[in-house]
N, C-alpha and C positions, 0 to 999 in steps of 0.2 A: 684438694685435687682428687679428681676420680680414678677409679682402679680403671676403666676403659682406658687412658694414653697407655699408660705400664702395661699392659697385653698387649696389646699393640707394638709396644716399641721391643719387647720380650721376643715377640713372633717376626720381627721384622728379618729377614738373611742375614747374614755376613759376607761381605764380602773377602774372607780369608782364602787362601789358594790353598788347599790340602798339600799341594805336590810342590816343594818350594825347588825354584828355580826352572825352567824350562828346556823341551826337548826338541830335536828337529830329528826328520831320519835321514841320515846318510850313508852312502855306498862305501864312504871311504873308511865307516867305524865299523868295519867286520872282516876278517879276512876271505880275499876273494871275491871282494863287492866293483871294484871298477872289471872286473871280467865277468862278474852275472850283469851289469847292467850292456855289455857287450853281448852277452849272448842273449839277451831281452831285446836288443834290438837291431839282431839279426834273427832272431825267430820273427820280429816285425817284418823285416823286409821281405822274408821268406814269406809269410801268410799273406803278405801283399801280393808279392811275386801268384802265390795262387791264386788269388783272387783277380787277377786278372789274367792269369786263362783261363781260366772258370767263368769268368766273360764274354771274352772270346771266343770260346766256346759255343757257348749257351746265344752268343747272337750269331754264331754259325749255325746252329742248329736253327733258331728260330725261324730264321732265312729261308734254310730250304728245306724246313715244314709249312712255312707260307706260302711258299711257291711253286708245293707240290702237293697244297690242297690237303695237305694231312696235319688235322688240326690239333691230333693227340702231341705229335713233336713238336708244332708250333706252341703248344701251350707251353710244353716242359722245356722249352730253351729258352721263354720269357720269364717263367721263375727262374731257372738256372742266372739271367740276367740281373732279374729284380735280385736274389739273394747274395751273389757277387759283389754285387752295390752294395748293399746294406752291410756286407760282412766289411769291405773296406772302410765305412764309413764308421763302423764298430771302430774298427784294428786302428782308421786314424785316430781318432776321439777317445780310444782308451785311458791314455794319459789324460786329458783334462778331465774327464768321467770320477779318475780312482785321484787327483789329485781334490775336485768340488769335496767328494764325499771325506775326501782326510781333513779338509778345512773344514767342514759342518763339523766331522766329531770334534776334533779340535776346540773349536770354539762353541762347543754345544753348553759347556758351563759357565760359558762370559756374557750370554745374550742379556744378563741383567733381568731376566723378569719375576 
């Protein structure tokens, strides 16, 4: 038999788990945890809540810088619009965002490769 299989089978992983038995995180294993996930999301509803007046706003203003031919305020109420957007779009998608990236680390050591 050749020493090349033996290196090979030597160098090959393991598939042992360092960490035996597994974790999930929960609000309920800490004290205080179902009232921070309360005030988590009611700071959500609040930076919703701005984010659309910050909207409304911003297409208040664009309004009547469009329509008063002043193109410096029309610009700055269509960002104030574009960013309103995008911020609520953040503030929805947060949660699926910070949940993708806990399952990538999560399973960063299981991909098998």
């Amino acid at each position: 038999m050749s020493p090349i299989p033996i290196v090979l089978a030597a160098a090959t992983p393991t598939t042992v788990d360092p960490i035996p038995g597994s974790w999930a995180p929960s609000e309920q294993n800490l004290p205080g945890g179902p009232q921070f996930q309360l005030l988590a999301q009611g700071l959500e509803w609040w930076a919703l809540a701005l984010a659309l007046v910050g909207l409304v706003i911003g297409a208040a203003v664009w309004a009547i810088g469009s329509h008063s031919q002043n193109f410096n305020q029309a610009v700055t109420g269509r960002r104030a619009v574009l960013v309103c957007g995008l911020a609520a779009l953040v503030i929805g998608a947060g949660p699926a965002i910070v949940r993708f990236f806990y399952n990538a680390g999560a399973n960063a050591g299981t991909s098998g490769l």
